[in-house]
N, C-alpha and C positions, 0 to 999 in steps of 0.2 A: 504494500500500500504506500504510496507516496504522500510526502509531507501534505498537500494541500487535499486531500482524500481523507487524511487521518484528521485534519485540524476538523472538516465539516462534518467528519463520523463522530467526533467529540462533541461539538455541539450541538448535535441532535443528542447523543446518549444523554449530553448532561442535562439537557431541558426536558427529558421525557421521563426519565429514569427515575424515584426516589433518594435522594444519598444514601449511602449504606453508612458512610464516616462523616462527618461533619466535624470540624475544627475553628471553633470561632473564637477569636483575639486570645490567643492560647500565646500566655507570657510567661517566663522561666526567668527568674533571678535565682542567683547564688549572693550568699553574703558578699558585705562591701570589700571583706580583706581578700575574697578570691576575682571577681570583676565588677570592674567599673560600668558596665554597662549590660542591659540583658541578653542573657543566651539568645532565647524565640521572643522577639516584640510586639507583639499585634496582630501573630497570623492565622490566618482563616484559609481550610480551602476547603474542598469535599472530594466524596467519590463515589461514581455511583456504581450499582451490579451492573457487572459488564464493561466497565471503563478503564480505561489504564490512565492513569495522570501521571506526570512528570515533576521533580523535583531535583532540579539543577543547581549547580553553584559550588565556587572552590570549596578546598576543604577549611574545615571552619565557619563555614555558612549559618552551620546550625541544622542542616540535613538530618542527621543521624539521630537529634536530640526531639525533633521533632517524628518523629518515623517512631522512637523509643517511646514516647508520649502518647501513641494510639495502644500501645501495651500496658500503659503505666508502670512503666520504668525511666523514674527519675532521677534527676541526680539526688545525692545527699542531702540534706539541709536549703532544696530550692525551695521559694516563693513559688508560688503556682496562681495565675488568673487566668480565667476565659473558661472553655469548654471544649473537652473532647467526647462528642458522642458518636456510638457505633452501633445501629440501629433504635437511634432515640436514647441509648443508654448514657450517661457520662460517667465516661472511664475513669474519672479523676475521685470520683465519690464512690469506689467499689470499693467492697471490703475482699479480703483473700480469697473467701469462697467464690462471691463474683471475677475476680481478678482471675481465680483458675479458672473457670468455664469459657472466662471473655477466650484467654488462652491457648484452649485447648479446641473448643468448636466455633471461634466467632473469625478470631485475629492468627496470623500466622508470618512469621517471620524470615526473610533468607538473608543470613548476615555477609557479610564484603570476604572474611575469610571463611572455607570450611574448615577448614584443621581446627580451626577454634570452637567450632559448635561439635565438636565429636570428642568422644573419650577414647582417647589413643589404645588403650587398655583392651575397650570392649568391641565384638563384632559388630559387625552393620545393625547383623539382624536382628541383635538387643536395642542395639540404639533406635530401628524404627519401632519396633514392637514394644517397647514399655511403656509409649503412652499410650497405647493402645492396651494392653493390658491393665492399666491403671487404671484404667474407663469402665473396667470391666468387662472386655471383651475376651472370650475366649483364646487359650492358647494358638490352639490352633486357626482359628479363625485370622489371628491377629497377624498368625505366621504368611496366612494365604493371602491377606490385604497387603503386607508389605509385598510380595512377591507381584502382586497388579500395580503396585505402584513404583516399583525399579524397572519391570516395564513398559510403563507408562511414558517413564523421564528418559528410555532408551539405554539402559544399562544391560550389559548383553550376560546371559547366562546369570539371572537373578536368582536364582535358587543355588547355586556357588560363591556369588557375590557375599549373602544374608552370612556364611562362614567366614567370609575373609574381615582384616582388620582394617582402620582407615589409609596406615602406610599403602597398605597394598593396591589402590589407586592413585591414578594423576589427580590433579588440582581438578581438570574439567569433568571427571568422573565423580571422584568425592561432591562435587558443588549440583549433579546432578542427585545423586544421594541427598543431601542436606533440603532440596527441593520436595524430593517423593515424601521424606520426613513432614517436612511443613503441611505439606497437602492429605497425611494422613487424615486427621482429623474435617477432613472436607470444610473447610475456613470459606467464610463469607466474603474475607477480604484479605488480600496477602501483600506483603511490605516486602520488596525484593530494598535492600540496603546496599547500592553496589557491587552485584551480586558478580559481577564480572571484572574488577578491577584486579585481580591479581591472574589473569589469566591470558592466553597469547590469542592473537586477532580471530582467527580459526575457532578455537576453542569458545572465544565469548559469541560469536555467532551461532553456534550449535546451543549452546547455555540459553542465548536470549529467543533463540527458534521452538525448546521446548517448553519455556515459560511463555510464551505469546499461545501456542499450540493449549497447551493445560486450561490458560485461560480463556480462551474463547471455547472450549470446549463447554466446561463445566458454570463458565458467565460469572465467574468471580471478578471483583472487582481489583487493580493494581494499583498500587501506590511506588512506583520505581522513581526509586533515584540515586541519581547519577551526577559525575561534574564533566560529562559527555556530553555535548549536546547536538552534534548526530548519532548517539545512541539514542537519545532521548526521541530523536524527530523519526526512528527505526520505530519506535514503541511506543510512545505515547498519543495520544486522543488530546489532551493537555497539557500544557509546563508552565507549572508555577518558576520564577526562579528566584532564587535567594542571596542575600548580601548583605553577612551582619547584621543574621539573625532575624532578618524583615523579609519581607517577600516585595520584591522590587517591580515585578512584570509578570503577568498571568496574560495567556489569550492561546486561541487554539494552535496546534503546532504548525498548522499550512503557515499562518499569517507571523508567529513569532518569526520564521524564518522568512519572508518576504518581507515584513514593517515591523521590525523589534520598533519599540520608542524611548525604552531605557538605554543609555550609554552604556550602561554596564553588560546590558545581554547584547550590543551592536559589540562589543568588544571581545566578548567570550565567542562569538562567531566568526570575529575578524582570524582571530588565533587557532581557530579549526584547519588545519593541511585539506587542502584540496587535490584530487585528482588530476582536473580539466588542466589539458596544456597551456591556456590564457589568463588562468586561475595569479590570483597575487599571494604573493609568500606571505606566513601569516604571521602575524604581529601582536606580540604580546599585550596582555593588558599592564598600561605600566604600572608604576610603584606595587604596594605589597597590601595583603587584604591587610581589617583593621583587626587589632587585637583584643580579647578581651578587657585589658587594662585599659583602651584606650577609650572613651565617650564624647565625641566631637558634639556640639551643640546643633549642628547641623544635616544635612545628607550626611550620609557614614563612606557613600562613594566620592564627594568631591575632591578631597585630596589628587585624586587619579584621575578624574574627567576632566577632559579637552574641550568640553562643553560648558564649566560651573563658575557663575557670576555671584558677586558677594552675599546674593539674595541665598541661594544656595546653605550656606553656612550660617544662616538665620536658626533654622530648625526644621526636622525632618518634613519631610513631604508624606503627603498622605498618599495614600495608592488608591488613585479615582479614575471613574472612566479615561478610556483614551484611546481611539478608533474603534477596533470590534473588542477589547479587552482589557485591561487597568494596570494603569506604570503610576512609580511612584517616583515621578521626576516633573521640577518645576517647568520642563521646557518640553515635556513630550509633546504636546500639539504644537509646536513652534518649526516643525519640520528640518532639524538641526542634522536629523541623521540621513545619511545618503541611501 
């Protein structure tokens, strides 16, 4: 499906569809001694059954912390404002029992590394089968859903696999493992967290081919995200994108890639390598994201923009309409970007 195909299959999904996830002004502080400024500031987005949204931006954005938020898994000692709700629920007010359930049959996880979601120790076939066992489900039973579900994700010879340890696959084998796991419990909605960053170009294609496949199958909804963003324009219906912690620019993926109106998403595009022999070299975004330690009174991107007037450094901008979608930049309608 190409970008401007998938931007208008996004906005039909999202106008028709109920949300499954709903995230509104969802703010994360850590005390004053660890940052000056908050993790996630003010964001809102959704997702509906059947939708893949997007979620781009260096690392440090606030990606991960946000994705970890539709689990309720917070940092330590955070401030919490706004709402996370996952079919009308909010996640933020569950207690451990709701917490397991959300878990186990609502929300479902795939983390950036596999080695890290597996016990080096034990086999596959314990690692799919004990939540499934947990649940209640029969031994055998639980033995015979993993085995449909390492076929599923295209893992060849599943009933040999369920005995071997996680050494005993590659990175894009294990991260197809770590997938069948997540989809065990058949989840309403599944959070791939960079699911493909530590893997070679081959490999994340086969990776992002089974999780597109699963999901259009079964009409679960996606929340992928990535600091990719022709991965993102491969897979996503929507892309929110992020910077320090706010969400800077939302609209459907045809158009973010045709009329970004953030500086900061014209720049993350500028620095994408092109194929096309006429294509221009790409070019960094300059200087360096912001730091936690650091809280400009202003846009949190002007330091870096080639675009920002004193007004800019006033205080942040709101993220309000802006063509078919919402940038939080004083000059998006000012037609600045080429």
């Amino acid at each position: 499906m190409g970008n401007a195909e998938r931007g208008s299959a996004g906005t039909r999904s999202a106008g028709t569809a109920p949300p499954l996830l709903e995230v509104e002004g969802l703010s994360i502080r850590l005390p004053a001694d660890r940052a000056a400024r908050p993790i996630l500031d003010g964001v809102s987005l959704n997702v509906a059954a059947g939708e893949t949204v997007g979620l781009v931006g260096e690392s440090g954005s606030g990606k991960s912390v946000a994705c970890r938020s539709v689990l309720g898994l917070l940092p330590d000692g955070a401030r919490v404002e706004g709402q996370v709700r996952v079919r009308g629920r909010d996640v933020l007010t569950l207690d451990r029992p709701g917490l397991r359930e959300l878990r186990s049959r609502q929300v479902a996880m795939v983390f950036q590394d596999p080695r890290a979601a597996v016990n080096p120790l034990r086999r596959i076939g314990d690692f799919l089968t004990e939540g499934l066992r947990a649940a209640g489900t029969p031994a055998e039973r639980a033995t015979a859903r993993a085995l449909e579900l390492l076929d599923a994700v295209g893992i060849p010879d599943p009933r040999g696999a369920l005995r071997r340890h996680p050494h005993e696959f590659s990175g894009g084998m294990l991260q197809r493992v770590v997938i069948a796991a997540a989809l065990a419990g058949e989840p309403e909605l599944l959070i791939a967290d960079e699911p493909t960053t530590a893997l070679d170009v081959t490999t994340q294609a086969e990776v992002i081919a089974v999780l597109t496949r699963l999901q259009a199958e079964r009409g679960t909804g996606l929340l992928f995200v990535t600091h990719d963003l022709e991965l993102a324009a491969a897979v996503c219906d929507r892309i929110h994108v992020m910077y320090a912690g706010r969400i800077v620019e939302t609209r459907a993926t045809g158009d973010l890639f045709a009329h970004p109106r953030h500086p900061y998403t014209a720049g993350l595009l500028a620095c994408t390598p092109r194929i096309d022999p006429d294509a221009p070299a790409p070019r960094p975004v300059p200087g360096r994201p912001l730091s936690l330690a650091e809280a400009p009174p202003g846009c949190a991107f002007a330091p870096r923009c080639a675009f920002a007037e004193p007004r800019c450094s006033a205080e942040p901008p709101a993220l309000r309409p802006s063509g078919d979608g919402l940038a939080a930049c004083l000059r998006a309608d000012e037609g600045i970007l080429p």
